[in-house]
N, C-alpha and C positions, 0 to 999 in steps of 0.2 A: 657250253659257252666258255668256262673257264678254260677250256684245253684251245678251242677254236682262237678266240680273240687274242692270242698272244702269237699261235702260228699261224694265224694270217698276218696279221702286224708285220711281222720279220718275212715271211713271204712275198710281201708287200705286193698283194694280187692286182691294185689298179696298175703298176709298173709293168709287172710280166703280161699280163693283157691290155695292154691299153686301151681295150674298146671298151674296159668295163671302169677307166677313168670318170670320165662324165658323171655315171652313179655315185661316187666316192663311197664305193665297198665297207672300205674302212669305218667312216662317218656312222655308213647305216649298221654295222656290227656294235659299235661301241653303245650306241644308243639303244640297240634291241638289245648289249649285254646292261647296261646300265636299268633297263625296263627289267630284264631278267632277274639280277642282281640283285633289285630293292624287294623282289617279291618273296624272297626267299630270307627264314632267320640267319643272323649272326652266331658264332660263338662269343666274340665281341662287339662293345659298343661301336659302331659306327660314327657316330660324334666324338667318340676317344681320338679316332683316327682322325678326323679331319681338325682336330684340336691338338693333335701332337704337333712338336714344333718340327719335323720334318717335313709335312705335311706344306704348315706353315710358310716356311720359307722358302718351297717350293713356290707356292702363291706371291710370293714375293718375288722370288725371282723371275719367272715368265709374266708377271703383269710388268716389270721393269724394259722387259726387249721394245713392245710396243711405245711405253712412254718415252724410249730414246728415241725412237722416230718420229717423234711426234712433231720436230721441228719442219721437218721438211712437209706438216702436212698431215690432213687428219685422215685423209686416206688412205696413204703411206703406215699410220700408225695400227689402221683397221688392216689391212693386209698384214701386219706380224702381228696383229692379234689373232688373227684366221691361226697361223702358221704355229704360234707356239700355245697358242688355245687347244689346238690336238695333242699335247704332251700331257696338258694338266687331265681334258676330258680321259685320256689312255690311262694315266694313273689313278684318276678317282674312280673309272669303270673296272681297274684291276684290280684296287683295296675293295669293291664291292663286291668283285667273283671271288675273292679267295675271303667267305666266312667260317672256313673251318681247314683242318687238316686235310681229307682228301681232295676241297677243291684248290688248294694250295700247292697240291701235288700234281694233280691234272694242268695245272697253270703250269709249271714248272717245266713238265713235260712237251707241252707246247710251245712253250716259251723254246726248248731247245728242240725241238722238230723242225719248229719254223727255220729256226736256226742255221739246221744242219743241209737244208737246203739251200741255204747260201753257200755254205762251205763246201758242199758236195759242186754247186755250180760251178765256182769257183776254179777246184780242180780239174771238171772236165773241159772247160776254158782253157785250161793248157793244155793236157791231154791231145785234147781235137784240134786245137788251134780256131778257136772262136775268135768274134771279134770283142771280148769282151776281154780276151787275154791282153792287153795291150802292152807294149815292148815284149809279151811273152810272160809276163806277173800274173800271177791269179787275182782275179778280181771278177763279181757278180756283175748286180745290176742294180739300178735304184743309190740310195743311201750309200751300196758297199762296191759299187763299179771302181775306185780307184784300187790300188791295192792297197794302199794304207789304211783305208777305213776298212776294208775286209777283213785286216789284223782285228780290227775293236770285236768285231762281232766272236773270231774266236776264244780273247781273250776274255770276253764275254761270258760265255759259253762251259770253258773247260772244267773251273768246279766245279758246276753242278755235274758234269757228265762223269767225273771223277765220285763224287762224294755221293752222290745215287746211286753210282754203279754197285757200290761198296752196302748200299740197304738194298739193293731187287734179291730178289726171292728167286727169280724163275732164269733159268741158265740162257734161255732166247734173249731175255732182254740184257742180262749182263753181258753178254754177246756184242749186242748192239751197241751197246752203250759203249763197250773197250775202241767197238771198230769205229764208233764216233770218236773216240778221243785221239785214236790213232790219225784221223781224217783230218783231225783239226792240227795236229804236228806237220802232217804234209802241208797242211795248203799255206800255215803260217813258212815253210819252206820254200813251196813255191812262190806265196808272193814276194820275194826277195825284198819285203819288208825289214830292216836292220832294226825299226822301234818295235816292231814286230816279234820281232824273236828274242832281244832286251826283254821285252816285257812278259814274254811266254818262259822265260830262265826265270824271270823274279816270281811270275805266279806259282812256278813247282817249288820253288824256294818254299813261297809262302803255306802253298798245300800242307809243304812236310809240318811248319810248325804251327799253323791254324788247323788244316785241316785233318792230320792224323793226330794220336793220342799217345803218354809214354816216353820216356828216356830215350828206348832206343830209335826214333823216329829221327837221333839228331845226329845217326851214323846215315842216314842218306843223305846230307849236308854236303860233307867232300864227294861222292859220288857224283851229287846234282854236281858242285865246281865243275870238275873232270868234263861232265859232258856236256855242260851250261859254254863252260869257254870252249869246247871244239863245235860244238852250234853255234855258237856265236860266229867263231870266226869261218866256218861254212860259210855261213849268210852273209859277211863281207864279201868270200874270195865269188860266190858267186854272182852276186849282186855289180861288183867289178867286171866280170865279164859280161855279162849283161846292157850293162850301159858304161862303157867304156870309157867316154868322153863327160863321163857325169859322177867323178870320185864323190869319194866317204869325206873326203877334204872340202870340195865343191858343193857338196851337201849343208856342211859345218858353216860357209861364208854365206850359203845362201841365206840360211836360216840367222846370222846375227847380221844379216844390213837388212834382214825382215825386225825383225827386235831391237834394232837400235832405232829404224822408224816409229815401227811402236809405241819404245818411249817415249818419243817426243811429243806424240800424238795424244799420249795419257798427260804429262805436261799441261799440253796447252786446252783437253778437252777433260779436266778433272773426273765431273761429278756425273755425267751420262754419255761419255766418248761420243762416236760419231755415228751412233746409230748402231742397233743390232747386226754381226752379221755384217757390215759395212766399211772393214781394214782397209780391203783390198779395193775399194773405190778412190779410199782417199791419201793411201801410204805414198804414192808420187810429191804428194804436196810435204812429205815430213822428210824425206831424204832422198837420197841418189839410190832409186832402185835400178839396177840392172834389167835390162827387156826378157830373162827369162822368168824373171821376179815379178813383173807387172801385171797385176791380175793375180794375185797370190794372196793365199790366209796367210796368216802372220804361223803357222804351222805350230803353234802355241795355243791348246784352250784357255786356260789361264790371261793368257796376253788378249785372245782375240774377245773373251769377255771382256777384262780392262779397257780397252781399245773399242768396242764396243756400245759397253752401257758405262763404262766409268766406274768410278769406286761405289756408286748403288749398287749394279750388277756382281760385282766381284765380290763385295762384300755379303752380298745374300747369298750368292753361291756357295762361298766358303762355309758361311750360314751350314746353308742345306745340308754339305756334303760333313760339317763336322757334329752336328747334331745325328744325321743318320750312322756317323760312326760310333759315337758315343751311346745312339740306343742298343746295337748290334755287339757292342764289347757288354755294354749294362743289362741287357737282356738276364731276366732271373733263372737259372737252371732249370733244363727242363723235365717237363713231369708228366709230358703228352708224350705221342710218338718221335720216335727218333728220327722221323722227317724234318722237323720243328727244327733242329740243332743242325743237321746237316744241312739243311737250307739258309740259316743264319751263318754257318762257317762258311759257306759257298759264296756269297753274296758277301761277305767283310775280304774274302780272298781275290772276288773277281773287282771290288768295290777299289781295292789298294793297288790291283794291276794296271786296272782302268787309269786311276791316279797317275799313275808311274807312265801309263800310255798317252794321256795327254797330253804331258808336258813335247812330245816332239812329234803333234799333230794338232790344228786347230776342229775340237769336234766339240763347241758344247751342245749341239745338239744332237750329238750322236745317242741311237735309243738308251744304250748301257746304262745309262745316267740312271733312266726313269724307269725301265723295267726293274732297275736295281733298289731304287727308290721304293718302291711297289711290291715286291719280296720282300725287301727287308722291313718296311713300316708291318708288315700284315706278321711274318716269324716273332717280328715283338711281343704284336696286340695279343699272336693267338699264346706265346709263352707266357705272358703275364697273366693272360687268362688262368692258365693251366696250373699257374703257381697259386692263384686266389683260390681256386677249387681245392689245388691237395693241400692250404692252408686251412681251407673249412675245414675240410674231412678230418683233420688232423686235430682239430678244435673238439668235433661231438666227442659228447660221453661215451663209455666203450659199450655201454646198451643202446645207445642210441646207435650206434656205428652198428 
């Protein structure tokens, strides 16, 4: 179940089959892993976990979506607690599958299987000329049908497939894993994503100096420049021909008479903006949106939490995501397998890309957030574990030892 419930999640099985919507697949996995989950020991406390302040302010944050709505209505408010009720249930059924090192690595695994079926979809969507390719951008289905949000899921993704590759043992899977990683360069290629590919230069950035070890990891630096700015500016000149009547310029106005509504909106709606999820209903009323503007996220997470849930929401966000960074740098060195540590650097690397990718995409509920959430809270509990132990050990007597 640990390997299952992460690669169906990102598979997102009610989406590709619709028939098996009605059942809500999802629902009944999370529950039968949640049943599974408690029946089996921890390495760590389980009340540690739900008592960490990442945890925490998690629970603060997703109980705030619903009580923004709550104006319009108590039923209104019960539908985005349905809705963001399935993020908190996914990460407390996922701190409960990963009690130890190997089910944390099965998670892992899953977590980028499910993954990589997105990103493989994606590319044969161009390839074949699906209708999911839309202007001809790679893009799945479900959560990741635009291409923009397609970018999240690789930038998601690519630690881990980088920094496991680098611990498998067995030449099949390191194999697999290089031609994932390779998979995940094209499709951010093809979806002529520009935040996209910004953000997949900053994640190798970050690789080199999170995720490798050593002095000389900081002559791949000007290398990544070299080929950071001639991908870069690929994905402009092609992204230009693509959509010809829709410049990098045209992009830039849309997005600040989106954020100058915004503002206003945060202005005049402080303390719980206008409802979770809800910008794009009400931005006509804060400024002169233009008709291809209307109906638009404010293409900002940050902005569309503000705008949102107001300075409660934003402020637990910030919450969440700076307490999870500070457990993930404070993490005790580790003293278990060296899963533990590569999954901690993966997750602080994909964690800071994400960062970097929001800000010119409105996704706070894109999964990144909370699968990363749920890696990284459990890399802590099981390292701190692992430090308490070789502190014991290190305590007996040398006849006792």
């Amino acid at each position: 179940m640990s390997f299952l419930l992460p690669f169906m999640n990102f598979f997102q099985p009610g989406i590709f089959w619709p028939a098996l919507a009605p059942y809500m697949p999802m629902l009944v996995l999370s529950l039968l892993g949640l049943a599974l989950g408690l029946s089996r020991a921890s390495d760590y406390s389980r009340r540690a976990a739900l008592a960490h302040p990442v945890f925490g302010w998690l629970l603060v944050f997703l109980l705030v979506q619903p009580l923004s709505q709550l104006y319009s209505g108590v039923a209104s408010a019960l539908v985005g607690l349905h809705f963001w009720g399935m993020y908190l249930l996914f990460v407390l059924v996922s701190i409960i599958l990963m009690p130890n090192p190997p089910a944390l690595l099965r998670y892992v695994y899953g977590m980028m299987a499910g993954s990589m079926v997105i990103v493989v979809f994606g590319i044969c969507a161009v390839l074949f000329s699906w209708t999911e390719a839309l202007g001809g951008r790679a893009g799945a289905y479900g959560m990741y049908e635009n291409h923009n949000d397609y970018s999240f899921i690789i930038i998601q993704i690519v630690p881990f497939l980088y920094l496991f590759r680098r611990l498998a043992n067995g030449a099949v899977v390191r194999l697999l894993l290089g031609a994932a990683l390779l998979a995940c360069v094209a499709g951010i290629a093809l979806s002529l994503s520009r935040g996209g590919m910004l953000a997949l230069v900053l994640e190798a950035g970050l690789l080199v100096l999170i995720g490798m070890q050593g002095r000389k990891r900081l002559l791949w630096l000007p290398v990544l420049a070299i080929v950071g700015a001639a991908a870069v500016g690929y994905q402009w000149t092609k992204r230009a021909e693509n959509q010809s009547r829709y410049t990098a310029a045209d992009a830039e106005n849309s997005r600040f008479e989106l954020w100058r509504a915004a503002a206003k909106l945060v202005r005049d709606k402080p303390l719980l903006g206008v409802g979770s999820l809800r910008f794009a209903e009400y931005a006509s009323f804060y400024g002169e949106i233009s008709y291809d503007n209307r109906g638009k996220n404010t293409h900002n997470t940050y902005l569309e939490v503000l705008t949102g849930t107001g300075l409660l929401g934003f402020a637990s966000f910030l919450a969440l995501l700076a307490s999870l960074l500070r457990a993930l740098h404070r993490a005790p060195p580790p003293h278990g397998p060296p899963l533990l540590d590569a999954a901690r650097r993966a997750t602080l690397v994909a964690l800071y890309a994400i960062l970097f990718r929001a800000m010119l995409d409105a996704k706070p509920h894109d999964w990144s957030f909370y699968v990363l959430c749920s890696i990284g809270l459990s890399c802590v509990l099981l390292q701190r574990r692992g430090a308490a132990d070789a502190l014991a050990a290190s305590q007996l007597k040398p006849g006792l030892a």
